[in-house]
C-alpha positions as CSV (number, residue, x, y, z in Angstrom):
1,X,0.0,0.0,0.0
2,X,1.9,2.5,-1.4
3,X,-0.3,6.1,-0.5
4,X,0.0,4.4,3.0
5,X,3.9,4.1,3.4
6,X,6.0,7.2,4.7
7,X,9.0,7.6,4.7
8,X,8.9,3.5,4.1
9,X,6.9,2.8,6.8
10,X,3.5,2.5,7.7
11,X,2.7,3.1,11.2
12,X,-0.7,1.1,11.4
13,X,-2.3,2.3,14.2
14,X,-2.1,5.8,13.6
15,X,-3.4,5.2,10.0
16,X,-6.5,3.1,11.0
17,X,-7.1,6.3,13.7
18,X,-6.4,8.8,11.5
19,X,-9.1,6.7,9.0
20,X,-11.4,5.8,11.3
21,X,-12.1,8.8,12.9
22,X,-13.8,10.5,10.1
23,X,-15.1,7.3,9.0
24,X,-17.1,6.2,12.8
25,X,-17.7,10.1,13.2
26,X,-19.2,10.3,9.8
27,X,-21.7,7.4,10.6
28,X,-22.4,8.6,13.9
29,X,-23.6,11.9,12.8
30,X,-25.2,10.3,10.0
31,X,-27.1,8.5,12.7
32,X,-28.0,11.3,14.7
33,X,-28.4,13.9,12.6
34,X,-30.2,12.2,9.3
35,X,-32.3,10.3,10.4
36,X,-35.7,10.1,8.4
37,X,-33.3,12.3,5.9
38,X,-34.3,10.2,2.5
39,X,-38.1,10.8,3.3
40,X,-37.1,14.7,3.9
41,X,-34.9,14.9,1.0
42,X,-37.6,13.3,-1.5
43,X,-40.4,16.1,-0.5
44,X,-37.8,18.5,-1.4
45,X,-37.8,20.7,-4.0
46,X,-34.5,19.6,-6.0
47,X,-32.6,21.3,-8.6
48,X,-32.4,19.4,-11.7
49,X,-28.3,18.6,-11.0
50,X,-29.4,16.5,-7.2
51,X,-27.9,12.9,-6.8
52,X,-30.4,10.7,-5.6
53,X,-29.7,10.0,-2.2
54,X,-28.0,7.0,-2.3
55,X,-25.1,8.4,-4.0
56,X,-24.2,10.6,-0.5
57,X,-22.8,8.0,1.8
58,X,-20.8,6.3,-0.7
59,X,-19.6,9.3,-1.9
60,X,-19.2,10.5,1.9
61,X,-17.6,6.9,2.8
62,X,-14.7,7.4,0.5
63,X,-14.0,11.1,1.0
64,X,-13.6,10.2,4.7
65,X,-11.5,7.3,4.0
66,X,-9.0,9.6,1.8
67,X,-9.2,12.7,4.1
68,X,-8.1,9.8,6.8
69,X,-4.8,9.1,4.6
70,X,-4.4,12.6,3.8
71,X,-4.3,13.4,7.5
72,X,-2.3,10.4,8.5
73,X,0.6,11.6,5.7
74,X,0.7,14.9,7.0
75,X,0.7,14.3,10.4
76,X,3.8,11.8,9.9
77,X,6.0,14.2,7.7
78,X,5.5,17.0,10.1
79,X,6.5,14.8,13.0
80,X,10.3,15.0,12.9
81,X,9.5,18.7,12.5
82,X,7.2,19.4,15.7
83,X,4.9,21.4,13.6
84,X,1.8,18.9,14.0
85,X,-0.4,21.2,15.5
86,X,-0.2,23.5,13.1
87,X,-0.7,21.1,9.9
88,X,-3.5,19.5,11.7
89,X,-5.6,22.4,13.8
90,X,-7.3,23.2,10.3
91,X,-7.7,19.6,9.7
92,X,-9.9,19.5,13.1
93,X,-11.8,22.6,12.3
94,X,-13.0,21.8,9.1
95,X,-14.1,18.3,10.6
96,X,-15.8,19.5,13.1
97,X,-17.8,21.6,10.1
98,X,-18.0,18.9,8.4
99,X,-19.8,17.1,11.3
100,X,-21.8,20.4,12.3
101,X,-23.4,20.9,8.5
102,X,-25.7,17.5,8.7
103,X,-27.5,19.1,11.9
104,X,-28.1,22.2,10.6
105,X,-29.3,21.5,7.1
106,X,-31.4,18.3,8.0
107,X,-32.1,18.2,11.8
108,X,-32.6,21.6,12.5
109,X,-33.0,22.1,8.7
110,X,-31.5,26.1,8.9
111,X,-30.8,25.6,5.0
112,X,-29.5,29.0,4.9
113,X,-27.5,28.8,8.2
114,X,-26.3,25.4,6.6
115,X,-25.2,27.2,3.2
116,X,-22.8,29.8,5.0
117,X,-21.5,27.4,7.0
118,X,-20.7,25.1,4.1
119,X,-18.8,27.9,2.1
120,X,-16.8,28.3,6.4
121,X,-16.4,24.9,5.6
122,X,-15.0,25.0,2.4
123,X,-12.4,27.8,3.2
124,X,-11.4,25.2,6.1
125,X,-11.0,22.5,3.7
126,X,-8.8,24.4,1.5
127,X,-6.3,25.7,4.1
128,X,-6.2,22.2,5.8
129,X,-5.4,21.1,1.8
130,X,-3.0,23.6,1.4
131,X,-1.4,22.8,4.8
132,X,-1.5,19.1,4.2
133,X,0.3,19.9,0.7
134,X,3.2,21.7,2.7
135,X,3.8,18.8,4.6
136,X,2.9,16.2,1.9
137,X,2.3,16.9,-2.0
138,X,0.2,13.6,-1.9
139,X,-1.6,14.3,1.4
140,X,-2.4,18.0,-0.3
141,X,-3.7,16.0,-3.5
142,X,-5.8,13.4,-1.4
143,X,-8.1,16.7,-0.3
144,X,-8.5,17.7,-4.2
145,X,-11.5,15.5,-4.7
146,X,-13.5,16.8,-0.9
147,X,-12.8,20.3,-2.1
148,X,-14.5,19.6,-5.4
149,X,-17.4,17.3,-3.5
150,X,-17.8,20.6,-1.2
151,X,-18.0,22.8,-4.0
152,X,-20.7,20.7,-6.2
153,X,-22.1,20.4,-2.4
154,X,-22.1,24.1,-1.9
155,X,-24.0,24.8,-5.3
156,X,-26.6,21.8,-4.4
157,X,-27.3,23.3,-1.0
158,X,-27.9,26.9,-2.5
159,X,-30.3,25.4,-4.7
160,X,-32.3,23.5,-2.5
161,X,-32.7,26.5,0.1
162,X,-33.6,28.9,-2.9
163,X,-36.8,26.0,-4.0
164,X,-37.4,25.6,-0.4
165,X,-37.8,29.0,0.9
């Protein structure tokens, strides 16, 4: 597993934390947040470009999976450099919007509140990419496909709180 291995090694345990921890908070947020979410999203008014709903928790599934690599990279090359904290303190701030967005746009369903904090969200994701890239060029690339999911997210949730005023 070559994306795995840095520096030659693969330290195993903080890559299965590093994955895991977006992966377990994803579903428990999912769990707690989305609940009767595919019964919501159907009476929704959708713009013509909406997945069906299916598609988010794969799509979700794997962005988490390579945001966990991405974070486990940077964190490793920054080690021997004691600048951790500052490659990963935008990593945890844009997780915890990641996390946040779910409640607000479907529990509490504050579509707009949920749209501002989305583009928050986005600017988090790029400085955690562009600090991951310092660290890592392949940790930085990892984040490329989560900043375009957020963007094609960003546009989707616009949409829906314009139909749904």
């Amino acid at each position: 597993m070559e994306v795995a291995s840095v520096n030659g090694r693969i330290h195993a345990k903080n890559l299965a934390k590093s994955i895991l921890i977006p992966v377990v908070g994803g579903s428990i947020v999912g769990a707690l947040a989305n609940r009767n979410t595919r019964e919501q999203y159907r009476r929704l008014k959708s713009p013509s470009f909406a997945p069906p709903g299916w598609i988010f928790p794969i799509v979700w599934t794997s962005l988490y999976k390579m945001m966990g690599v991405a974070k486990y990279r940077a964190e490793e090359k920054s080690k021997p450099y004691g600048k951790e904290r500052e490659v990963l303190a935008p990593y945890e701030i844009q997780l915890g919007l990641n996390f946040l967005w779910s409640f607000l746009f479907f529990k509490w369903e504050l579509r707009g509140t949920a749209l501002i904090e989305m583009a928050v969200l986005l600017g988090a994701i790029t400085w955690t990419t562009y600090r991951f890239y310092q660290a890592d060029h392949l940790a930085g690339g990892l984040m490329i496909p989560y900043i375009g999911w957020v963007a094609f997210a960003l546009g989707l949730n616009y949409s829906f709180w314009k139909l749904n005023k």
